[in-house]
N, C-alpha and C positions, 0 to 999 in steps of 0.2 A: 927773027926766029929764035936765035941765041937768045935773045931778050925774054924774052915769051919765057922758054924752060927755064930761065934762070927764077924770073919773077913763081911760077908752079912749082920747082923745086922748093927756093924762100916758104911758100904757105905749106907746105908740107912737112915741112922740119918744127914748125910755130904749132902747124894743130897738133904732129906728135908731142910737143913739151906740155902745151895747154892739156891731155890726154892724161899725160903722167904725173902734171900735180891735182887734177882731179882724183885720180886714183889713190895718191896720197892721203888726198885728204879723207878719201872715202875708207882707205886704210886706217886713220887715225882714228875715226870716230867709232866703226868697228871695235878698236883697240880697248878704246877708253869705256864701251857700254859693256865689252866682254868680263871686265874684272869687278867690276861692279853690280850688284843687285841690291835691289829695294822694295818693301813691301809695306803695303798701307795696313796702320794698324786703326784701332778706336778706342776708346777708353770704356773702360767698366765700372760703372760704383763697386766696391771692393772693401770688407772691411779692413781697416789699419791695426794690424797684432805684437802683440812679444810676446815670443817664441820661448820656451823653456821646456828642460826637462825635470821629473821630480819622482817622487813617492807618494804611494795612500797611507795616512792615516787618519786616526782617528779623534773626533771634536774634544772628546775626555774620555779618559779612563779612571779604572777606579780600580783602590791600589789597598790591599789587604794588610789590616793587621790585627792581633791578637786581644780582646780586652781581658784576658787572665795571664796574668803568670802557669807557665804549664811545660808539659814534656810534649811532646808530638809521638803520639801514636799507632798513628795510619794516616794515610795518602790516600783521598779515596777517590779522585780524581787525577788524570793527568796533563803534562804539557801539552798546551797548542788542543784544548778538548774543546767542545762545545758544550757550555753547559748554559741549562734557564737558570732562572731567578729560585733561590731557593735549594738548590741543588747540593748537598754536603761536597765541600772539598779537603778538608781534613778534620782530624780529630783529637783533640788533646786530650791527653792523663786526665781522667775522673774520680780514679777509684774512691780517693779519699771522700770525694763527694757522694759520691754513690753509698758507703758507710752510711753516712748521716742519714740520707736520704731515706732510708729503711727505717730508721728511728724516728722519723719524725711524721712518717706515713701512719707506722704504728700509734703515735705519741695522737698526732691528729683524730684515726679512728677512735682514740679512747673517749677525745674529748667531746668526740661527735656524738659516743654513746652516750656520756652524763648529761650533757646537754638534752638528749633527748628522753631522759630517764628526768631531769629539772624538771624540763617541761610539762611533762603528767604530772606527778607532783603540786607543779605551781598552776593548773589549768585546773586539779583536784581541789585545790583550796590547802594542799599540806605543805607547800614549801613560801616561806616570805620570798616577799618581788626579790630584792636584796639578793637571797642563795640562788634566784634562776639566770638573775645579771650576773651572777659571777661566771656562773656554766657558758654564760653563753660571750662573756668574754674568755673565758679561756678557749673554747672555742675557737671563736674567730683571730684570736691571736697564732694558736694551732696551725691554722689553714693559712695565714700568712708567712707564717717561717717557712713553709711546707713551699707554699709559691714563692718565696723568693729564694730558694736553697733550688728548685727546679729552675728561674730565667740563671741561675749560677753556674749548672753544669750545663743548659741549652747554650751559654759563653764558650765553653770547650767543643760546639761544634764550629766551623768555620765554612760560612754557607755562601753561596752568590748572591750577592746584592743586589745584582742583573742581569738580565741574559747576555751571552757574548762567550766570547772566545779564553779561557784560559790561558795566558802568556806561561813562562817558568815557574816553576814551582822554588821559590830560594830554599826550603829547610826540606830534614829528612828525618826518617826517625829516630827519634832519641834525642832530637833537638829541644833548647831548652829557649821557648819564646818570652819574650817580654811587651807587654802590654806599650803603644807607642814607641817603640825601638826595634822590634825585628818585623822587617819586609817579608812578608809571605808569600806575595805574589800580586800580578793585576790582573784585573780582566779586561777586558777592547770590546766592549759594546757594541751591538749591530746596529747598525740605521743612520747615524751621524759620522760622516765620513769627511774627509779635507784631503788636498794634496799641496805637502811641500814644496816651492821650486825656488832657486837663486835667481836673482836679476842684477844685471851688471849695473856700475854707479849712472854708468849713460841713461839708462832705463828708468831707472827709479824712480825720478821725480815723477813721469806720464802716468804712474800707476795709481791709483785710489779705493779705496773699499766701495763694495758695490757696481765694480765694471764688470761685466759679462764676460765669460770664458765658454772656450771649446774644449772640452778634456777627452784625450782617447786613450781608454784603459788597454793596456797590454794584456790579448786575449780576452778582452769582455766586452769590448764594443766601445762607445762614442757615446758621452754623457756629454752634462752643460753645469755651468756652477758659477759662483759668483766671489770676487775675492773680498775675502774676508779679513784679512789681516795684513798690513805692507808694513816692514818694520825699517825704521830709516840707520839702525845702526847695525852697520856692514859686520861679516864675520871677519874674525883678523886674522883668519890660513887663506883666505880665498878672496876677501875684499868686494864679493859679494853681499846682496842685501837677502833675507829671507823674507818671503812672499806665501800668503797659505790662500789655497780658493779651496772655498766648503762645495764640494759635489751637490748635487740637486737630489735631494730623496725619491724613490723611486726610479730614476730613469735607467735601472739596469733591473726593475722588475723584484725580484725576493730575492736576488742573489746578495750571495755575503762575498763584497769585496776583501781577499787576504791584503793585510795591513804590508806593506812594503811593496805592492805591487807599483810596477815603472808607468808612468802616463805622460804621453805628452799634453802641454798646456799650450793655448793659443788665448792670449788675455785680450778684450775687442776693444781700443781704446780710442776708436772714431772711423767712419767710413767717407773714402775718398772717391776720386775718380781717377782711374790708375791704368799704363799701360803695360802692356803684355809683350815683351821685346825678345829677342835670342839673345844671347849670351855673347855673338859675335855684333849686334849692333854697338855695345859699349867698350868706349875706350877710356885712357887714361891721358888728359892732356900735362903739360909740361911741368904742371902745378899739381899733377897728382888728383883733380877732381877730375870723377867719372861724367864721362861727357856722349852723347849721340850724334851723330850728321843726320839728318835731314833735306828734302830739301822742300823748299818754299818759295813759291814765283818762278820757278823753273831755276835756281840755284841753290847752292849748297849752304846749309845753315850751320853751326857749331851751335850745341845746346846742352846747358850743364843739366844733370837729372840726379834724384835723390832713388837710390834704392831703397825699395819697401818690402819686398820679402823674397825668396829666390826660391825658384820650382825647376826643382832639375836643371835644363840646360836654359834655361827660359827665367826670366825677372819680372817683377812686379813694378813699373817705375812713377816716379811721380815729375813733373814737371808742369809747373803750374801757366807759362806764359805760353805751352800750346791747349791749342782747343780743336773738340772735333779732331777729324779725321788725319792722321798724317802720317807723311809716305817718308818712311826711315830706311837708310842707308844700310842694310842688316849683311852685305859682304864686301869689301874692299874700301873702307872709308877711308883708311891710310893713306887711299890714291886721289881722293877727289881734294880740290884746293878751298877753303874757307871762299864764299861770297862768287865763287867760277860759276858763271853763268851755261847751262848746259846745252 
């Protein structure tokens, strides 16, 4: 009988221990799924960008100058105006022109009357060919001093070449201009537009004339443009490269882009298949390359990834040796072990 409770006793103390590392274990595993989480992502075709900020301006401008020696007498336009083609912007000293100009009006009409007093005369039979060729060269000699003493003082207005925006005005009145030496002023033409941006030395080489851009004007909306100019020697304050994309015409309608306006650029320099991860799936292994857990076949993968653009809390990543769909490690990967079977 003693034998009996002793052996009932024995299996009762065995299935209590066998109970308790059950429990254990069922503890641990609890443990280790609580700190961890994972979510299946998929990859997107996406295009591949560099990013920059910059300014609008303008394809060409066109930059005023005097072709007479003169005084400047009135302003008859101002800074930052819009003016057409045509339109006076300033005036230079005449007068002395204007003198002549009365003289040789006069001088002209005289000649216009003999001439026409020759002509009856020579159509009468009373004046030789000879005396009406002279009339009618003095004449027309008359009306050409006349005209070119007139494109002479139309030199002392200083009119737009094109339409567009008036920049500063450099002189004031009483100023004394010189023919190719004093800068007047420019105008920024409407319709051909570009934005400047820097690109770091990393970048530069990827870029080329003719790649596709996304341009989003500050306050104007989202245009498209193509770059136009990559210059390969760096600025020496910044060790940047300058980059220009010419805007697409039309695509903000008749609006007049203001020349300095901020725009982001997004240049398209290939489209990949990219994934979409949180900010907490990447880490930094021991070598400093950004790295993801995964797992694959029911274990845990280490996989190095290339960042391709960052969206808030969220990254665009590249990693070319998975495919399809996969289930990434997005909270506690610090806890899971390289190759642990789960």
């Amino acid at each position: 009988m003693r034998f009996s409770l002793l052996v009932l006793l024995c299996m009762v103390i065995f299935l209590c221990s066998c109970l308790k590392d059950s429990e254990k274990e069922v503890e641990s595993a609890v443990v280790e799924s609580r700190y961890f989480k994972t979510a299946v992502v998929t990859p997107s075709l996406r295009p591949v960008v560099i990013s920059g900020y910059g300014f609008v301006d303008t394809v060409q401008r066109y930059f005023l100058y005097p072709q007479v020696q003169a005084e400047v007498v009135q302003k008859v336009s101002k800074d930052g105006e819009v003016v057409q083609q045509g339109d006076e912007i300033l005036r230079l000293d005449s007068s002395v022109q204007e003198i002549h100009l009365q003289s040789l009006r006069a001088l002209a009409e005289e000649r216009r009357m003999e001439y026409q007093a020759a002509k009856d005369l020579h159509e009468s039979g009373y004046l030789p060919a000879a005396k009406f060729s002279g009339a009618l060269a003095g004449l027309k000699k008359a009306e050409a001093d006349l005209k070119a003493l007139e494109n002479q003082i139309e030199k002392h207005i200083i009119r737009a070449p094109v339409s567009g925006v008036l920049s500063k005005i450099n002189v004031s009145h009483g100023d004394l201009v010189s023919p190719g030496v004093t800068l007047l002023g420019e105008i920024i033409p409407f319709g051909d537009y570009l934005v400047r941006i820097k690109v770091s030395e990393r970048n530069i080489l990827t870029l080329k004339e003719g790649l596709d851009a996304e341009i989003e004007l500050s306050g104007l909306g989202d245009c498209r443009g193509k770059v136009k100019f990559v210059s390969l020697v760096p600025d020496t304050a910044t060790r940047t490269f300058p980059v220009e994309i010419k805007i697409n015409q039309g695509c903000i309608g008749e609006s007049i882009i203001p020349v300095g306006t901020t725009a982001q650029v997004k240049v398209i320099i290939e489209k990949r298949f990219l994934y979409r991860v949180p900010a907490s799936a990447l880490v930094l292994d021991k070598d400093n390359n950004i790295t993801m857990k995964v797992i694959s076949e029911g274990a845990v993968k280490s996989v190095h990834v290339e960042v391709i653009e960052e969206e808030g809390e969220w990254f665009w990543i590249s990693q070319d040796a998975l495919k399809g769909e996969v289930e990434v490690v997005v909270v506690g990967s610090s806890l899971l072990i390289e190759d642990k079977k789960l």
